[in-house]
C-alpha positions in Angstrom: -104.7 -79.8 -0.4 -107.0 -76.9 -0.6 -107.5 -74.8 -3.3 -105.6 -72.0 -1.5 -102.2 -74.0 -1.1 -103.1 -75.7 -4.8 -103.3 -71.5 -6.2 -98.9 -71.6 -4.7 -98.4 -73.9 -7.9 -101.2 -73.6 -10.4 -103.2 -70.5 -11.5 -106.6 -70.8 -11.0 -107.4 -70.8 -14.8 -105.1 -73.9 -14.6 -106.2 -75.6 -11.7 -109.9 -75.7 -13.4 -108.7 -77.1 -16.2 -106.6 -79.8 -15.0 -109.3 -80.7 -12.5 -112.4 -80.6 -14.1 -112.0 -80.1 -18.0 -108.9 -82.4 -18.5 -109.3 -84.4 -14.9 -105.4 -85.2 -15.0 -105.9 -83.8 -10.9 -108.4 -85.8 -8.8 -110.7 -84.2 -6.6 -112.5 -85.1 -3.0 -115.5 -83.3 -1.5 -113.9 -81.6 1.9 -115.2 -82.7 5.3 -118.2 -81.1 6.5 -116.1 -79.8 9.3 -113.8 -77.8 7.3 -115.4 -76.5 4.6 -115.9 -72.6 6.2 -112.1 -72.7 6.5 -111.9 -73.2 2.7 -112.4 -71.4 -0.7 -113.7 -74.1 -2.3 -115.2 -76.9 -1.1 -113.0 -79.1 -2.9 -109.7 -80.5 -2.2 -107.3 -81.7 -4.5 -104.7 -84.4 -4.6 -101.1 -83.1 -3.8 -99.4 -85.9 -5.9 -101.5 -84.6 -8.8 -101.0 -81.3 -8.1 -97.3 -81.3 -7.9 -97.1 -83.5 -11.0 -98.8 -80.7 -13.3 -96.2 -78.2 -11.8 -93.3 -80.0 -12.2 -94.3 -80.6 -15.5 -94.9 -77.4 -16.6 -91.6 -76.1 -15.1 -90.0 -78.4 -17.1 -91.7 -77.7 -20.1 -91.1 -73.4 -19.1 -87.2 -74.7 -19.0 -87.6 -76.1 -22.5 -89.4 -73.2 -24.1 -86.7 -71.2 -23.0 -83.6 -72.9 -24.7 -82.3 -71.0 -28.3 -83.6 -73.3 -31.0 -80.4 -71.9 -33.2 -79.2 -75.4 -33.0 -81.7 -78.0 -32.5 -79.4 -80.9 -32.0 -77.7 -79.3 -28.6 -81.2 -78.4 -27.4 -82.2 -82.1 -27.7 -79.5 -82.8 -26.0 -79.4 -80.5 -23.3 -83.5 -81.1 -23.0 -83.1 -84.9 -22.5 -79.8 -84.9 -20.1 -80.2 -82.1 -18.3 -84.0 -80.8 -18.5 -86.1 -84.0 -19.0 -83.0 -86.2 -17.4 -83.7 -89.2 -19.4 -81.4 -92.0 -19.1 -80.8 -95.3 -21.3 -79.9 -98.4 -18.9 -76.1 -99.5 -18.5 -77.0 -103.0 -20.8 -78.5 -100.5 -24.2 -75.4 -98.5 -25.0 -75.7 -99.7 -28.8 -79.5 -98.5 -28.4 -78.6 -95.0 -27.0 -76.2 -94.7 -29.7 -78.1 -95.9 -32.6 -81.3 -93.6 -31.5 -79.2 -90.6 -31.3 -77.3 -90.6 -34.2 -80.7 -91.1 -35.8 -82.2 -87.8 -34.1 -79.4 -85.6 -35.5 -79.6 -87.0 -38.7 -83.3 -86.3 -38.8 -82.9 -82.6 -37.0 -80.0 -81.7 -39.4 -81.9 -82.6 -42.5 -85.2 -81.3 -41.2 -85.9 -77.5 -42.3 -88.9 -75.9 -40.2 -89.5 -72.7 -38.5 -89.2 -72.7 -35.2 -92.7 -73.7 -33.9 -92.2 -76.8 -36.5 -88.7 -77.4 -35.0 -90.0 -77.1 -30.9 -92.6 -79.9 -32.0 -90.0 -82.3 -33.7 -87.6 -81.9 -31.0 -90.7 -82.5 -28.2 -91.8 -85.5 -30.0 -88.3 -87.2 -30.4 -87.8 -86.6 -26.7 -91.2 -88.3 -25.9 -89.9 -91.1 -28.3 -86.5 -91.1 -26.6 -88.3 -91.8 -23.0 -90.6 -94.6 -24.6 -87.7 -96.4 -26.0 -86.1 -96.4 -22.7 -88.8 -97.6 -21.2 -89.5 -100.3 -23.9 -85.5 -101.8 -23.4 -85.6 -101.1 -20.1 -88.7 -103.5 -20.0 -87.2 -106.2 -21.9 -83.5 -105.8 -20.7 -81.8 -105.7 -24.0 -80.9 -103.7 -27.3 -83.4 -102.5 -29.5 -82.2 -104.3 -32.5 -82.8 -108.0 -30.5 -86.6 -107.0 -30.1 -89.0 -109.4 -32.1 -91.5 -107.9 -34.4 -94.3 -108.9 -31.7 -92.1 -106.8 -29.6 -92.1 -103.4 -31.3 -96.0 -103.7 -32.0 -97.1 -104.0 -28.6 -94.7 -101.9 -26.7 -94.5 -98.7 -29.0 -96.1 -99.2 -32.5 -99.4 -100.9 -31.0 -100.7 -99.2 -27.6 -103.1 -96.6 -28.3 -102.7 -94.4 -25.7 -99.2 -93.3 -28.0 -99.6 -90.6 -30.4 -100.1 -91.4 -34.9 -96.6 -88.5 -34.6 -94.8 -90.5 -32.3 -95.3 -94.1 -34.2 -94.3 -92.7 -37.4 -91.2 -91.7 -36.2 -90.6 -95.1 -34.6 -91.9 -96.6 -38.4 -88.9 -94.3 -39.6 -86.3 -95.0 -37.3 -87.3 -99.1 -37.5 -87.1 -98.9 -41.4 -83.5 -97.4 -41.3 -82.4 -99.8 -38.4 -83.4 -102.7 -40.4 -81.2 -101.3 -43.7 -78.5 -101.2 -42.1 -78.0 -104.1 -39.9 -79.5 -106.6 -43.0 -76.1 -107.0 -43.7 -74.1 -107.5 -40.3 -77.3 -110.1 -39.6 -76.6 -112.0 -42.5 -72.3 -112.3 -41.9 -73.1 -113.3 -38.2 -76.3 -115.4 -38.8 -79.0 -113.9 -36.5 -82.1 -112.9 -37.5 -83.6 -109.5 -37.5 -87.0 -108.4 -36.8 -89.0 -108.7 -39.9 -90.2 -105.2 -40.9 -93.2 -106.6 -43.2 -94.4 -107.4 -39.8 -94.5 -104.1 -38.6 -98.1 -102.4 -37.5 -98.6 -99.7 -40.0 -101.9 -98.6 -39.3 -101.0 -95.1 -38.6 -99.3 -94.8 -42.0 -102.7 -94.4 -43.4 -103.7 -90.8 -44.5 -107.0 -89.4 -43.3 -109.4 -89.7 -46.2 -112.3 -87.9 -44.0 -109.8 -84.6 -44.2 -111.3 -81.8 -45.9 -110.0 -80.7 -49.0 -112.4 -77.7 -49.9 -111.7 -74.1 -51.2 -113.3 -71.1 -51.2 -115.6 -69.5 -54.2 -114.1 -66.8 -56.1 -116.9 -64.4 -54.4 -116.4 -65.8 -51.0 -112.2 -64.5 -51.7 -113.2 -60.8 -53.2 -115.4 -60.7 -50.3 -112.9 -61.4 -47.6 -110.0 -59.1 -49.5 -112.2 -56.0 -50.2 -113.2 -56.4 -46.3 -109.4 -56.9 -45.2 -108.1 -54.3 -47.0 -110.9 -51.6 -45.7 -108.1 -49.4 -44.1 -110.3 -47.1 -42.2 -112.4 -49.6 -40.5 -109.6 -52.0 -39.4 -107.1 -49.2 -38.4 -109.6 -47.8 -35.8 -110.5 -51.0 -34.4 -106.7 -52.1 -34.0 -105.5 -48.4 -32.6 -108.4 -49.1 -29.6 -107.5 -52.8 -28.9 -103.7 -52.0 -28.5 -104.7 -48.9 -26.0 -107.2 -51.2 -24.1 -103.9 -53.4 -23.9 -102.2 -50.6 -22.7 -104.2 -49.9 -19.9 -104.1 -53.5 -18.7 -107.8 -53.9 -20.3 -108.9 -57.4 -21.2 -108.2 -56.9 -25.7 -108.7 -58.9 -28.4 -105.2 -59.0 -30.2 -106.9 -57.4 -33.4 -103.8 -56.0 -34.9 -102.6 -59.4 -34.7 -105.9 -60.9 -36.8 -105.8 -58.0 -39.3 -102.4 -58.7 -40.4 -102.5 -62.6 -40.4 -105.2 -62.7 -43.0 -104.1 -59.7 -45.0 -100.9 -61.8 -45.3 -102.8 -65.2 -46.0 -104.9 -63.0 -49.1 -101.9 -63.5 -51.0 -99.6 -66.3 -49.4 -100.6 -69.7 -49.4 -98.7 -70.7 -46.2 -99.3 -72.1 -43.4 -100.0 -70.9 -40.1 -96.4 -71.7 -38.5 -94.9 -69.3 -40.8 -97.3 -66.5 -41.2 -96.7 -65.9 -37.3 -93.3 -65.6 -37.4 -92.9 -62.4 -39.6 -90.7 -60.7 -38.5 -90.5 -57.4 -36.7 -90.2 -53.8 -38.6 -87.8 -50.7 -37.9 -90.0 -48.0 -38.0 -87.1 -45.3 -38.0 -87.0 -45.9 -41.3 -90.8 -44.6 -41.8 -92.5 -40.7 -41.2 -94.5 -43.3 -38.3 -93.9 -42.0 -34.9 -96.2 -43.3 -32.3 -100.2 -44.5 -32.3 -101.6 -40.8 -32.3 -99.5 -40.3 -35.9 -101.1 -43.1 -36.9 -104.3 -42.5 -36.0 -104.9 -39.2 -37.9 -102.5 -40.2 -40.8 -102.6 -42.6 -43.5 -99.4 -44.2 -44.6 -97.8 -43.3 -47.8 -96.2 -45.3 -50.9 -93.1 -44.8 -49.8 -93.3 -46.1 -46.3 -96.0 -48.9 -47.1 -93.3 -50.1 -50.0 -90.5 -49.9 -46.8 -92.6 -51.4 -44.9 -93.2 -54.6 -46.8 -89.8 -54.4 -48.3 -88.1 -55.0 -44.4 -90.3 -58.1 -44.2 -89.9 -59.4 -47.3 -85.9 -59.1 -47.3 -85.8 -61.2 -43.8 -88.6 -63.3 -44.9 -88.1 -64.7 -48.4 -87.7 -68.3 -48.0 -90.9 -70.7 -47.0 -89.3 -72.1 -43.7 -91.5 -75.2 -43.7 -90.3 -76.5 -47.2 -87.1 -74.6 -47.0 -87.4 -73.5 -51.0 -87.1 -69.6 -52.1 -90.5 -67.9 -52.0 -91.2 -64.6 -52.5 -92.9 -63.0 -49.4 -95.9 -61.4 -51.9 -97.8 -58.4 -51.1 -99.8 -57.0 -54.0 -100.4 -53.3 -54.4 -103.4 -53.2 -53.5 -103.0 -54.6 -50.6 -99.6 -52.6 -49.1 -100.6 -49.9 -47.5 -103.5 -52.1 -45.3 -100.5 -54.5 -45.0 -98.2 -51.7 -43.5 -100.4 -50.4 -41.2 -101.3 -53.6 -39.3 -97.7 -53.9 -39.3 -97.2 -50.7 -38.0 -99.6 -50.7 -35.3 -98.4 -54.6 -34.3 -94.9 -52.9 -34.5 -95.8 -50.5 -32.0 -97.6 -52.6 -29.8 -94.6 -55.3 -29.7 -92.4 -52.3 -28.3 -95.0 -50.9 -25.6 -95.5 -54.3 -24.3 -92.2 -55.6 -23.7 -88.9 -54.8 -25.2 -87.6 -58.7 -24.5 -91.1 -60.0 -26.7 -89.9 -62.3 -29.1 -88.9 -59.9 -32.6 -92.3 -61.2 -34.2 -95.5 -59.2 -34.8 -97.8 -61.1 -34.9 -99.1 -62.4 -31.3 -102.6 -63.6 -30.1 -101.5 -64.5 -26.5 -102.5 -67.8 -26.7 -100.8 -71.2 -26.6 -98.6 -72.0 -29.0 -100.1 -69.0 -30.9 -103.0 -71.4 -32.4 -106.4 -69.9 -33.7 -109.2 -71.0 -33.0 -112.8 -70.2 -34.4 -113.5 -69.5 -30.4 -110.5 -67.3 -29.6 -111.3 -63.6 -29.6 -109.0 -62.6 -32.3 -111.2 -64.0 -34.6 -114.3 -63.8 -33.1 -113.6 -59.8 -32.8 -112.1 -59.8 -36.5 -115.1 -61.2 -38.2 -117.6 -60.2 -36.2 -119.0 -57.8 -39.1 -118.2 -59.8 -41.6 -120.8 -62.3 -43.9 -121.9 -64.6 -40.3 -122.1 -67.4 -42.5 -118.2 -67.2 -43.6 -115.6 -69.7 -41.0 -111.9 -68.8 -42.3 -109.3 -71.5 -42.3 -106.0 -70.7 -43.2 -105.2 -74.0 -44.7 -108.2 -73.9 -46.7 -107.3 -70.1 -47.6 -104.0 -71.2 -48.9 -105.3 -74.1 -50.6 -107.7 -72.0 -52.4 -104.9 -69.4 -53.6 -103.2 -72.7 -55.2 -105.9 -74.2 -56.9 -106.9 -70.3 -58.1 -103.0 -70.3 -59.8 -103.4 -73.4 -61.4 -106.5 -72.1 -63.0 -104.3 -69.2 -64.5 -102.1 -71.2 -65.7 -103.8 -73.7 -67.3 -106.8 -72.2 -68.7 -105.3 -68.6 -69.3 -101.4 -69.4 -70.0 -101.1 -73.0 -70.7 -97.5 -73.7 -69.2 -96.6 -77.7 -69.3 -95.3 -79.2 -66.1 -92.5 -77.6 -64.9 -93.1 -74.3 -66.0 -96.5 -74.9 -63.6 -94.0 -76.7 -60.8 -91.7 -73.1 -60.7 -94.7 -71.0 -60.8 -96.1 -72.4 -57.8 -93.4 -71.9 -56.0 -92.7 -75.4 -55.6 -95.6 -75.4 -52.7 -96.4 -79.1 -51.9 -99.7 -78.4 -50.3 -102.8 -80.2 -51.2 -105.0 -79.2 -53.9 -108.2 -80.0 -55.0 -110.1 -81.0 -58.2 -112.6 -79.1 -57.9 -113.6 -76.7 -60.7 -112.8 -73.0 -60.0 -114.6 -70.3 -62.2 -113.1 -66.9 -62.2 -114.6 -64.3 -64.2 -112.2 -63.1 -67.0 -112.4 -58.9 -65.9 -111.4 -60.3 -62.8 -107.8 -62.0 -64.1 -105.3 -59.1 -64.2 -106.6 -58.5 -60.6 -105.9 -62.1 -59.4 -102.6 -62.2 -60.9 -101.4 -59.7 -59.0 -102.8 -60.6 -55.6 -100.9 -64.6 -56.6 -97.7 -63.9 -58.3 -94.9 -61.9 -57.7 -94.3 -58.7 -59.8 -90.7 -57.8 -59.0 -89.0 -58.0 -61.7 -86.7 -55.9 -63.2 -85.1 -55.1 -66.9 -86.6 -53.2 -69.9 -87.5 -56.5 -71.2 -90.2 -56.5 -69.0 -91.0 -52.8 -68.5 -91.6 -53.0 -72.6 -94.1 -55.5 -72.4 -96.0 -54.2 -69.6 -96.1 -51.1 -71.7 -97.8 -52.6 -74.3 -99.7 -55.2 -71.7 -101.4 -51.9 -70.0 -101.1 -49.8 -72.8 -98.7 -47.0 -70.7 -96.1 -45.3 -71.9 -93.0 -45.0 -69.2 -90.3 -42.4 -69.8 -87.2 -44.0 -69.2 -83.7 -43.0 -70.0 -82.7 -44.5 -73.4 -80.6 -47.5 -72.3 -77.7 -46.1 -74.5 -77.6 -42.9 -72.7 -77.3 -45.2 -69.6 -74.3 -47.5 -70.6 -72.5 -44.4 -71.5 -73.2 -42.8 -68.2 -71.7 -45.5 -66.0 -68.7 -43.8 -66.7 -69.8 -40.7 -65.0 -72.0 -42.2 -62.3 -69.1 -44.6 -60.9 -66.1 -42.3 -62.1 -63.1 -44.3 -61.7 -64.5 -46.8 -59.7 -65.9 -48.6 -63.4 -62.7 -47.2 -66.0 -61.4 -50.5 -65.2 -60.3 -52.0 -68.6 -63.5 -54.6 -70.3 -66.5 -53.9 -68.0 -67.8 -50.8 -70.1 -67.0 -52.6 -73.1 -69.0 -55.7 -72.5 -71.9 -53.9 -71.2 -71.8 -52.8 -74.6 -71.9 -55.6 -76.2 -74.3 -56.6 -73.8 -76.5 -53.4 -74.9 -76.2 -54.6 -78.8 -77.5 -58.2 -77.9 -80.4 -56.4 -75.9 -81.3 -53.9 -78.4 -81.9 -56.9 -81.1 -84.3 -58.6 -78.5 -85.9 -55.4 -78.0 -87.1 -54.8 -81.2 -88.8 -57.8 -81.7 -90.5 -57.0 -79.1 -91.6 -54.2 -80.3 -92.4 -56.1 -83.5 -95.5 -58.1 -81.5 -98.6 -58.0 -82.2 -100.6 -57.1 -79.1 -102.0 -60.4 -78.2 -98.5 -62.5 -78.6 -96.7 -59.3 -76.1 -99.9 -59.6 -73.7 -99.4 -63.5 -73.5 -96.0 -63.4 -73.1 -96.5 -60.5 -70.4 -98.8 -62.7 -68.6 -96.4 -65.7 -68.4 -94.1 -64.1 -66.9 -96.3 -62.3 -64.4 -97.1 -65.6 -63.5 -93.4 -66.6 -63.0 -94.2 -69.5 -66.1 -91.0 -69.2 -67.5 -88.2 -70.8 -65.7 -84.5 -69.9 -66.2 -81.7 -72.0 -65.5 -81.0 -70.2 -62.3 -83.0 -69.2 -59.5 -85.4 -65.9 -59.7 -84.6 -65.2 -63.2 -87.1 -66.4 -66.3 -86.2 -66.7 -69.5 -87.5 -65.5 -72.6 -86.7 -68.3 -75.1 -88.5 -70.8 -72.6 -89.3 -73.7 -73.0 -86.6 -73.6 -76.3 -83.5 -74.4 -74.0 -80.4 -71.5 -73.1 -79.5 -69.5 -75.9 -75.8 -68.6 -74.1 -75.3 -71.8 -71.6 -72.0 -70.2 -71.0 -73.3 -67.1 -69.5 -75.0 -66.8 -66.3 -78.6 -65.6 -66.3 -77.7 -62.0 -65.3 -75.4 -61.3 -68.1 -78.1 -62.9 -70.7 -80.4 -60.5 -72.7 -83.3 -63.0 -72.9 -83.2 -63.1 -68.8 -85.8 -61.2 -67.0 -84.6 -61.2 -63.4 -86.5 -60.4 -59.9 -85.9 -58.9 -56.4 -84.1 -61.8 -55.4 -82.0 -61.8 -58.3 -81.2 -58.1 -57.5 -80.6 -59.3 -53.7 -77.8 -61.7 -54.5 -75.7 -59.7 -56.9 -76.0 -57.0 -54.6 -74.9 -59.4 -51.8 -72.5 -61.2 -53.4 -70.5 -57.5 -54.1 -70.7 -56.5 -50.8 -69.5 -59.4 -49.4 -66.1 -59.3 -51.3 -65.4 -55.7 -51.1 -65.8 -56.2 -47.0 -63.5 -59.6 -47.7 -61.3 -57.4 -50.0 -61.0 -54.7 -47.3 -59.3 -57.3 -44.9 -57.4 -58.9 -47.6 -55.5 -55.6 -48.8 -54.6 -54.9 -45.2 -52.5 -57.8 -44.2 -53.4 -60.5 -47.2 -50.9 -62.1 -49.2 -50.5 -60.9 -52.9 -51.6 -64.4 -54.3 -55.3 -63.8 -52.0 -55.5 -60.1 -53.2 -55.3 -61.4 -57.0 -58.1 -63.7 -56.4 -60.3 -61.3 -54.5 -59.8 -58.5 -57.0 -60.8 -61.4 -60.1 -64.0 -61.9 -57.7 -64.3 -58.5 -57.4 -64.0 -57.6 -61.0 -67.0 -60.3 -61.7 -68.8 -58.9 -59.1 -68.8 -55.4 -60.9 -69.4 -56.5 -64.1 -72.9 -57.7 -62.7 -73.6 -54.9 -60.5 -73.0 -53.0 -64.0 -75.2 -55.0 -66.1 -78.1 -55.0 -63.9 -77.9 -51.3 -63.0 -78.1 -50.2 -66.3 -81.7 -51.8 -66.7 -83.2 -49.2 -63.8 -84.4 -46.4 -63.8 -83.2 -43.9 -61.5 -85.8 -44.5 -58.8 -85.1 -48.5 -58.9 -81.4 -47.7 -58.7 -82.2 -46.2 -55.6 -83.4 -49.0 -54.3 -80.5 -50.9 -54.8 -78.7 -48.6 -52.4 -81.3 -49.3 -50.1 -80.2 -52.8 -50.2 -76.2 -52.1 -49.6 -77.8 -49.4 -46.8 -75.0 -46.8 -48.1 -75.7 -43.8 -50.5 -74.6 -43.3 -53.9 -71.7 -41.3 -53.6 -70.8 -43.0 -50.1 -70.9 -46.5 -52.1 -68.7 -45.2 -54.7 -66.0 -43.4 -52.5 -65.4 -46.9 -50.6 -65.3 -49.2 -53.9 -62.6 -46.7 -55.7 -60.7 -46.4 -52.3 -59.7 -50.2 -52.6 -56.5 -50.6 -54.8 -57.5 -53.6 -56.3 -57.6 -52.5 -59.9 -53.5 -53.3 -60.0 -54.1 -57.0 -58.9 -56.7 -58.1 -61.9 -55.7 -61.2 -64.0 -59.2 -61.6 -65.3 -60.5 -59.9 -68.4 -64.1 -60.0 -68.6 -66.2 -60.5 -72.2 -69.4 -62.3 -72.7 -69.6 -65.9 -73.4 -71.6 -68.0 -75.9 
């Protein structure tokens, strides 16, 4: 066909590529005699041709399934999409295989560009292994060693992703049919046997970091507000008007988010997308003659760190960290990506990050980056593995040389990250510590305990309400809601255990409260329970019976805050359908949960100030005296059984 009929099923950006870059379409000089009739003077194979198309309709059918639940998507993608089918003589194979794929989805825990891969790959698996029994006519678990090596673990031509899964799904096969083999007498393929060539890691891969310099170079440019914020503002209106652009918003925030995250680049494009109703930010034009303020910057980076504060790849709590310095350059790339998500399309996946390319890689080619550092040093090439390496081998350094936690004090405070390190030697000036803390480790926590040291850390003095005052205002800030018999009482106690640990504190010298300060700025001090440390670390629990946020030697962060306000909303809301039509024996229990819940609630509110309280209305998204007119409304003071006081 000519190029003309070819353009009714591939682009022409396509069509090059398939013909002459990747040459998966073959091409034919046209005849002499019919080359003023054509565009080109090529013609290209239909077969080819329609191959490519059908395969990228298939793949646009794929792409557009809900990855909610990847085990129906495999499923629908290889009965229905891909059409794969095992022959009549495998249905032990076809079984076998796909109870092997949903174990292997269910336990996997990616984001979604991790999860679309996975699922891809085990449906290019799933077609090889049809092919391979289908070849052989017979079960998988009758194949021979030699078998398995030169139909799927040998050929070169299959991918090192695809053979590792086979490796996997061999390895399991073989534990548990050992047995059966043995009580009926045949013989199994013998997995020592097994090709395992592409088991072997990649010594060649690099491993390096970035200088210290190289880092403050690359921040003090990112965070250049001005300079960015113009640059962005253009591209998106060059966008607008249907202008070739570079995606710059898109580049400004991914690194600004890398200077202090050491992920990876699957999950620093899937932040999530901002409400800006929330914010004094209107449109573009506000933006462009205003800068953003505290309090919509800390919004702003609060919205995406509620909805973003687990590490999808690993599946382990992470903060989402954004240092101060860096909040208000981090909120307006957001902004402006916020407002260019909405312009462009209202169905756009609810992301802001977006480069318009496949699969949303970066390369050192692509114009996002090539626009994004064209001013900076031309000898710099950023990688974001190598970025987020270098933030990891930068916290070990403050812990080891500067705190000098043991193992698993280092294991918490690096979040758990399993991503490569280096040996190499990292010198960081000393001026420059308190700086790098902040950009590495999260400082959200709350509780005087903290607040004292940090007073003595920076050498500020904060006026806060005297926590007394505070205990013996809950009565006046929750009215009746908190009269309930025990709860005022034990945040007393509570108040008494706190006031002994507060003035030892006070009884520091000033390098003993600084090194304490600093290892728990650098989260070193692990507490029984997630996002809370503890301040007799590494001596064991003081009060095993208690749960961190009832302990005075617990310094709890956002997360902590998060959960107990959670948890308390999520029974009042329970409680609310339960007094309605519930039975008495359900209304006990809920008002027992209930009661717990409030005695938490109490205990952490009375370590905020008022501003921080505010926050935590933030978090339950009702005011003060809305919150508190809804909790005393529910009658559940009559059903309590359980009297709360603090354990030992």
């Amino acid at each position: 066909m000519g190029s003309q009929e070819a353009y009714q099923y591939l682009n022409p950006k396509s069509l090059s590529h398939y013909s002459n870059k990747n040459k998966r379409i073959k091409t034919t000089d046209a005849p002499v005699l019919i080359r003023p009739l054509l565009i080109s003077e090529k013609l290209f194979f239909r077969k080819d041709v329609m191959d490519i198309f059908n395969e990228l309709e298939i793949n646009n059918q794929f792409d557009s399934l809900d990855l909610s639940n990847p085990v129906d998507v495999f499923e629908i993608a290889v009965n229905q999409i891909y059409k794969l089918k095992f022959e009549p003589f495998t249905p032990h194979t076809k079984k076998i295989w796909f109870n092997f794929v949903k174990n292997k989805l269910y336990e996997s825990n990616m984001d979604e560009g991790h999860t679309k891969s996975l699922i891809k790959q085990l449906i290019y698996c799933t077609e090889l292994l049809i092919k391979a029994t289908a070849k052989l006519e017979k079960e998988i678990f009758s194949f021979y060693s030699n078998d398995i090596n030169h139909l799927l673990l040998g050929p070169k031509e299959i991918p090192k992703a695809y053979k590792k899964i086979f490796t996997l799904f061999f390895t399991e096969l073989h534990s548990q049919l050992q047995e059966l083999a043995k009580l009926s007498g045949k013989k199994l393929f013998n997995l020592d046997n097994l090709l395992t060539n592409h088991l072997k890691s990649d010594s060649k891969r690099n491993k390096t970091i970035y200088k210290f310099q190289d880092y403050l170079d690359l921040y003090h440019y990112a965070n250049d507000i001005k300079f960015h914020k113009s640059k962005a503002i253009n591209d998106v209106r060059l966008n607008i008007k249907g202008k070739s652009c570079s995606r710059y918003d898109s580049m400004w925030l991914f690194i600004i988010t890398n200077l202090n995250n050491p992920w990876n680049h699957g999950d620093i494009i899937n932040l999530p997308s901002i409400d800006l109703s929330m914010t004094k930010i209107t449109d573009l034009e506000w933006l462009e003659h205003n800068e953003i303020d505290y309090e919509d910057a800390h919004s702003i980076v609060k919205q995406v760190g509620d909805l973003d504060s687990k590490r999808l790849k690993t599946g382990i709590q992470q903060n989402f960290l954004i240092s101060p310095e860096l909040e208000q350059a981090f909120a307006t790339a957001a902004a402006i990506c916020e407002l260019r998500r909405q312009i462009e399309s209202s169905v756009q996946p609810l992301k802001l990050i977006d480069f318009k390319t496949t699969s949303q890689k970066l390369k050192h080619t692509h114009r996002p980056y090539v626009e994004f550092f064209r001013e900076f040093k031309p000898n710099f090439r950023y990688e974001n593995l190598k970025l987020s390496r270098t933030l990891i081998s930068f916290k070990n350094v403050v812990l080891t040389e500067f705190v000098e936690p043991d193992d698993e004090s280092i294991k918490h405070a690096r979040g758990h990250s399993n991503l490569e390190t280096t040996n190499i030697y990292v010198q960081i000036p000393d001026e420059h510590l308190d700086f790098l803390c902040k950009q590495l480790f999260s400082r959200n926590f709350f509780g005087n305990i903290y607040y004292k040291l940090s007073e003595i850390f920076y050498g500020e003095t904060k006026d806060r309400t005297e926590q007394t005052k505070r205990i013996m205002g809950l009565k006046d800030q929750f009215g009746k809601v908190l009269r309930v018999e025990g709860i005022v009482s034990v945040i007393n106690d509570l108040s008494n255990d706190r006031k002994t640990v507060y003035e030892k504190i006070n009884g520091m010298d000033t390098d003993t409260a600084k090194s304490l300060h600093l290892r728990i700025s650098c989260n070193a001090m692990p507490a029984k329970e997630e996002n809370y440390q503890c301040l007799n670390y590494p001596n064991g629990c003081l009060y095993p019976s208690r749960s961190c946020s009832m302990c005075p030697l617990s310094i709890g962060n956002y997360l902590a805050v998060m959960k107990i306000v959670n948890d308390l909303m999520s029974n009042i809301y329970k409680a609310l359908n339960i007094f309605k039509s519930g039975k008495e024996q359900e209304k006990i229990v809920i008002s027992n949960h209930l009661h717990q819940n409030l005695l938490k609630f109490s205990a952490c509110v009375t370590q905020f100030t008022d501003k921080d309280i505010n926050e935590i209305y933030d978090l339950i998204s009702i005011d003060r005296d809305n919150f508190i007119t809804f909790l005393a409304s529910l009658p559940y003071e009559q059903y309590i059984t359980y009297r709360p006081r603090l354990e030992v």
